[in-house]
C-alpha positions in Angstrom: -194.0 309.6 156.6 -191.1 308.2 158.4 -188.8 311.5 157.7 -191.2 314.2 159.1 -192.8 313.0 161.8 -189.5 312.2 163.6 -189.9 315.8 163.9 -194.0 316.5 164.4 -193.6 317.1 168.2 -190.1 319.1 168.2 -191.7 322.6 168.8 -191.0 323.0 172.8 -193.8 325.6 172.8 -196.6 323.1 171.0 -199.4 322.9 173.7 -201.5 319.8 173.9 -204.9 320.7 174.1 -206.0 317.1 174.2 -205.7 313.4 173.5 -207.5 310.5 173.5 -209.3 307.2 171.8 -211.5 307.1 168.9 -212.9 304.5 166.5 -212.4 305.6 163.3 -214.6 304.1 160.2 -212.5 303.2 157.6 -214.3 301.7 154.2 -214.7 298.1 155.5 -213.6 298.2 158.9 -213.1 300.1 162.3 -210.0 301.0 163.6 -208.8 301.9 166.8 -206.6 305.3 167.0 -205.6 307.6 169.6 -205.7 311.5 168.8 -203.3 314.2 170.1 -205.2 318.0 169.4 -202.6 320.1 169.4 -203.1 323.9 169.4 -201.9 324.5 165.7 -202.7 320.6 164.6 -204.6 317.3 165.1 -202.5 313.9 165.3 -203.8 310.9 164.4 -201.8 307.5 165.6 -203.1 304.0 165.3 -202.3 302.0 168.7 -200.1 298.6 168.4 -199.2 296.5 171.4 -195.9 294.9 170.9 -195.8 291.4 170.1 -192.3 290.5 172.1 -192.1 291.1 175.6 -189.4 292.6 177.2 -187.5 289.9 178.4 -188.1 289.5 182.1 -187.8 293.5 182.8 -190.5 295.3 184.9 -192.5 297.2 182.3 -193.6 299.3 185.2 -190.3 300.7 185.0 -190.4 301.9 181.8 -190.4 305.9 182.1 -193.9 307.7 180.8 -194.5 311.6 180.0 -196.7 312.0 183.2 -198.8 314.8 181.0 -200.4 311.7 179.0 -203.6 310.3 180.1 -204.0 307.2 182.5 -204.9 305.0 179.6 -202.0 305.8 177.2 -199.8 305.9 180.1 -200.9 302.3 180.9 -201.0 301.0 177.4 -197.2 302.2 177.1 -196.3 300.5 179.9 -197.6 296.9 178.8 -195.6 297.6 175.5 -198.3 299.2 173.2 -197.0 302.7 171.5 -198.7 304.5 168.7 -197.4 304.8 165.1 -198.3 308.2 163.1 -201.5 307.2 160.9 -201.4 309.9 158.5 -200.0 313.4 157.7 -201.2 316.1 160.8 -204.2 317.8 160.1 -203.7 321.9 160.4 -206.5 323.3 162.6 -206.6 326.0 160.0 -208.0 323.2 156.9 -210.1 320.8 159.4 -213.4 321.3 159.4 -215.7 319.6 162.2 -219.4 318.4 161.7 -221.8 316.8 163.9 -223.3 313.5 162.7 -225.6 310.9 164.2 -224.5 308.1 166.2 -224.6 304.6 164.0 
């Protein structure tokens, strides 16, 4: 929702635990996301590249939280950012099971 999660990473003393790329399985088809596991909550954003380019600027310029992995760090750069998918997960409700590669 666009009104809360203006707000989701607010908390100075949130630690990020971890972060990276996943395929998720949706009915039909897969989609590519990038997770943030917080210590109190899991983030789920889908990754979009921007369709305009930034109009002869040096997207290597563009300033990057140097905590973020290589990849995401990258993928900012070329103009891609992540939108919130869903509603965070609490660690507290999120159960994890293991299951058997397709």
């Amino acid at each position: 929702r666009q009104n809360s999660s203006e707000n989701i990473l607010s908390s100075a003393n949130r630690l990020l635990l971890h972060e990276g790329r996943l395929m998720l399985a949706e009915s039909t088809r897969l989609l590519d996301v990038y997770l943030f596991l917080f210590e109190d909550f899991l983030l789920i954003t889908k990754m979009k590249r921007n369709k305009k380019k930034y109009g002869g600027s040096d997207t290597s310029l563009i300033p990057v939280c140097p905590s973020l992995t290589p990849e995401l760090q990258s993928f900012i750069r070329e103009g891609g950012f992540c939108t919130v998918l869903d509603q965070p997960i609490p660690l507290d409700r999120l159960i994890l099971k293991n299951v058997e590669p397709i």
